[in-house]
C-alpha positions as CSV (number, residue, x, y, z in Angstrom):
1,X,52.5,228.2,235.6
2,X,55.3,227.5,233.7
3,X,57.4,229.7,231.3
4,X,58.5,228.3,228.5
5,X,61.1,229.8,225.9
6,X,60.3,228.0,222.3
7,X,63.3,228.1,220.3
8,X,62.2,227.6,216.2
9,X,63.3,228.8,212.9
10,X,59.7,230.6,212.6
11,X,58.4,232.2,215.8
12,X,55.8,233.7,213.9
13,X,54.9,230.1,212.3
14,X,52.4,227.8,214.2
15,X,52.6,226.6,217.8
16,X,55.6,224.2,218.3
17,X,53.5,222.3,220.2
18,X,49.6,222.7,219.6
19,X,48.3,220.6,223.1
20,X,50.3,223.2,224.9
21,X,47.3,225.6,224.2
22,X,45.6,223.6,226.3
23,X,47.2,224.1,229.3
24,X,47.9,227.0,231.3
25,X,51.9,227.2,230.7
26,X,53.2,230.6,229.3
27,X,55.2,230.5,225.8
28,X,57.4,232.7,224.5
29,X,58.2,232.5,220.7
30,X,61.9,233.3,220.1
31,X,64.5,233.1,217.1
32,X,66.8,229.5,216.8
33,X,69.7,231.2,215.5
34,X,73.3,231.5,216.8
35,X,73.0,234.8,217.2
36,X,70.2,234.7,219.3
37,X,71.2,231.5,221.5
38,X,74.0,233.7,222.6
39,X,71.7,235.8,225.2
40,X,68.4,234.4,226.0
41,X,65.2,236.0,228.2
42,X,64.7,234.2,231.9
43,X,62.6,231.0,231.8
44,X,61.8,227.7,233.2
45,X,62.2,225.2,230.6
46,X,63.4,225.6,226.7
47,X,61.8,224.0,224.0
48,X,63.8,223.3,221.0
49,X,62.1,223.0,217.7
50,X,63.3,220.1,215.9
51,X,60.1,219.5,213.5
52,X,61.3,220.8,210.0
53,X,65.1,221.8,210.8
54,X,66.9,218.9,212.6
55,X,70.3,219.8,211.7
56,X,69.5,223.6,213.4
57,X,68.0,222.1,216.1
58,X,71.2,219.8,216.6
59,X,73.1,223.0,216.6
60,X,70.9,225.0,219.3
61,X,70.7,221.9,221.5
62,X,74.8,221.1,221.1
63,X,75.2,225.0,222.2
64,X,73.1,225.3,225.1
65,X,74.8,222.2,226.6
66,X,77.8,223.6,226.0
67,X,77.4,226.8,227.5
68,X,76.6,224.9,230.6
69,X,72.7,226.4,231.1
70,X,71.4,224.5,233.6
71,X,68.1,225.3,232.0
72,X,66.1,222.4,230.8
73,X,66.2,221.6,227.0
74,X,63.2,219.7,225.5
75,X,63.8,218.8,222.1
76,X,60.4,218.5,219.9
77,X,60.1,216.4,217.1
78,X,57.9,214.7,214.5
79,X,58.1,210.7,214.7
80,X,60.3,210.8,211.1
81,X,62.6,212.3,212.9
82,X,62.9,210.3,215.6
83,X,65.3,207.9,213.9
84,X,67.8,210.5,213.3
85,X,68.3,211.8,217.0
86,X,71.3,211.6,218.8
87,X,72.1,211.3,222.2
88,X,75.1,213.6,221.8
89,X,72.9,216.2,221.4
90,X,72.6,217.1,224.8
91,X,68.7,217.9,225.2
92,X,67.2,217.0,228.9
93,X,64.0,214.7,227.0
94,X,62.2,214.4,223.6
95,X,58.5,215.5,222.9
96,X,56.7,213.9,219.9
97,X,55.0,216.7,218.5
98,X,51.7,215.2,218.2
99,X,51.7,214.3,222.3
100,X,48.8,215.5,224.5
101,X,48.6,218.2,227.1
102,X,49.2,215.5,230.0
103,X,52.1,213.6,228.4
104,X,53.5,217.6,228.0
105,X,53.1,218.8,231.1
106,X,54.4,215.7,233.0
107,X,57.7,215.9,230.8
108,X,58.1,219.3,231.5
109,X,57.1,218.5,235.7
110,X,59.9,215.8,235.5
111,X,62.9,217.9,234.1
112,X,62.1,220.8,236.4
113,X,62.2,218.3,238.9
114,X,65.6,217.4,238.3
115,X,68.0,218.6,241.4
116,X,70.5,221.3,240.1
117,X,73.3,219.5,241.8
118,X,72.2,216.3,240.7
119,X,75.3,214.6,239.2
120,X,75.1,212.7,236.2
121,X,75.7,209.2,236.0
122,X,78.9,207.7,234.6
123,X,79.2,204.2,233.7
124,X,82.0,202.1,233.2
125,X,82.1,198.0,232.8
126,X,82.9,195.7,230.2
127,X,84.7,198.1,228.2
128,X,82.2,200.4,227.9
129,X,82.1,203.6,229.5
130,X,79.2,205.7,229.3
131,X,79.2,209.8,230.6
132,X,75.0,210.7,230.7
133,X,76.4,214.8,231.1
134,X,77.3,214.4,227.4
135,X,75.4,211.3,226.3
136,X,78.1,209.9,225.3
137,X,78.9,206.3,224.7
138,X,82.3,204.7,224.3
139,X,83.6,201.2,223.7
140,X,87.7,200.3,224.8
141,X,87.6,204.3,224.2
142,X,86.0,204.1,220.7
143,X,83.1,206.7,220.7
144,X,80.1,204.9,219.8
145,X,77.8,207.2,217.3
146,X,74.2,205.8,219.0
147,X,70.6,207.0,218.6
148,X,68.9,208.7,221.5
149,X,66.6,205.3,221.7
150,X,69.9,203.5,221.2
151,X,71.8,205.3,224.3
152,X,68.6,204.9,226.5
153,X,68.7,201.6,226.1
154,X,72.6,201.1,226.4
155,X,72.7,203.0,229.3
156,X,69.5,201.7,231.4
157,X,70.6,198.0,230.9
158,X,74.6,199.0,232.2
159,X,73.3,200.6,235.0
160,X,71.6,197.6,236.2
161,X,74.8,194.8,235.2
162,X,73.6,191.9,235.3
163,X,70.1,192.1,236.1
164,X,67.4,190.4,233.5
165,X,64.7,192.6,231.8
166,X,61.6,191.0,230.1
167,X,60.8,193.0,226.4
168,X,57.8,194.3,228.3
169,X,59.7,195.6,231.6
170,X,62.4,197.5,228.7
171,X,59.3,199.1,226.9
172,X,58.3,200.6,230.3
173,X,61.0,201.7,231.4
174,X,63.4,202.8,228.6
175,X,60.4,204.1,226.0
176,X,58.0,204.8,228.5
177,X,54.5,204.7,229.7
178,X,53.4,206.6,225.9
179,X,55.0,204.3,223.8
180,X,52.1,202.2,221.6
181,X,54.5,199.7,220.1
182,X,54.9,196.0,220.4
183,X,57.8,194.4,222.0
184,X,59.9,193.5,218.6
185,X,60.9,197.1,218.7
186,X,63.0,196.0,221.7
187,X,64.7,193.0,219.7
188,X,65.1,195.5,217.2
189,X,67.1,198.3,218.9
190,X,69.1,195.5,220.7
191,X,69.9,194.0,217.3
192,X,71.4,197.6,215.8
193,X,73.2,198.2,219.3
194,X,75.0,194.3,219.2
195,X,75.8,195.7,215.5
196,X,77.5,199.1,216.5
197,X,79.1,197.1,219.5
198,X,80.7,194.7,216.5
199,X,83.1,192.1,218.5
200,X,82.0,192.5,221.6
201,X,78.3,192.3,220.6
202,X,77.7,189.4,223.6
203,X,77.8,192.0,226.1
204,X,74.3,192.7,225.5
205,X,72.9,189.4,226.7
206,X,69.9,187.1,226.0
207,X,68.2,185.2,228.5
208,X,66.1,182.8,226.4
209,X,62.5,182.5,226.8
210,X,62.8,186.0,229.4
211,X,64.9,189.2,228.2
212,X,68.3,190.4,227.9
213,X,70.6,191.8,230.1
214,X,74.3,193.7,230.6
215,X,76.7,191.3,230.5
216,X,79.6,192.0,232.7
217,X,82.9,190.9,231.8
218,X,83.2,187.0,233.7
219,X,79.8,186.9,232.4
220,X,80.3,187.0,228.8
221,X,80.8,183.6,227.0
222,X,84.1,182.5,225.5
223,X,83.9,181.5,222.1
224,X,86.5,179.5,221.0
């Protein structure tokens, strides 16, 4: 059994997450607050209620990663609010609200799971540097203001450089096993990264007829 501290604006409200009655995990309601974050009870894994207040759950997420708990921090949210997520934030994994009991409990399994000393990947090629510890993105040193989905993707494609990745192989691996979508939500998310990348959009490369890949710097084509 797991204990689980559920950070939301209304402990006395409704379950953050209603599957979690099914299973046999231990919740413990408690306020979102500043005040509050500043001395929490012992527990396994925090869960950070992001379903009505994004903009407090920002806030509670930003400050446990800055006070350096080495608790994990799942971030719950509605699929609206999805699109305004932020890598940045610092959260360990997202939760769709309406997720079952055994997409839940294997999240929670696999950030428990995490070694403590496990250090965090940092990334640098073709201009961009990429620090996982802070989700941060960066291009020539220009912070790059990405989406969780966004950051994923940058980041899984850079830490395999040059290697090709079919649309199916990225919604595996990058969205996951739960993801229902088709494969043009890959060509999306790769078209609004090329757009935040601006000039040097071609290191994000396409492989016609197969996938795209990370371009590393003799790789990208001169234009011109």
């Amino acid at each position: 059994m797991v204990l689980l501290l559920a950070l939301t604006p209304a402990p006395d409200a409704e379950p953050v997450l209603p599957a979690l009655e099914l299973l046999a995990h231990s919740i413990r309601p408690h306020p979102m607050d500043t005040t509050h974050l500043l001395s929490l009870p012992e527990c396994d894994a925090i869960l950070v209620d992001g379903r009505t207040d994004l903009v407090a759950a920002r806030a509670a997420c930003r400050l446990l990663h800055t006070t350096g708990a080495a608790t994990p921090v799942l971030l719950v949210v509605s699929e609206g609010g999805m699109s305004a997520v932020s890598a940045e934030w610092g959260f360990t994994d997202l939760i769709l609200v309406g997720a079952g009991p055994a997409e839940i409990d294997a999240r929670i399994r696999l950030a428990l799971s995490r070694p403590e000393n496990d250090e965090p990947t940092h990334v640098q090629a073709s201009g961009i540097s990429i620090d996982e510890q802070s989700y941060s993105a960066k291009l020539h040193g220009r912070p790059l203001d990405l989406t969780y989905k966004e950051f994923q993707l940058l980041h899984f494609l850079a830490t395999h450089p040059s290697r090709v990745f079919t649309r199916e192989q990225l919604l595996s691996d990058v969205w996951g096993y739960d993801y229902f979508g088709g494969t043009r939500t890959v060509d999306v998310h790769v078209r609004r990264l090329r757009a935040k990348l601006g000039e040097a959009e071609q290191i994000i490369g396409t492989v016609r007829n197969v996938g795209y890949r990370f371009n590393l710097h003799d790789e990208v084509p001169r234009t011109g």
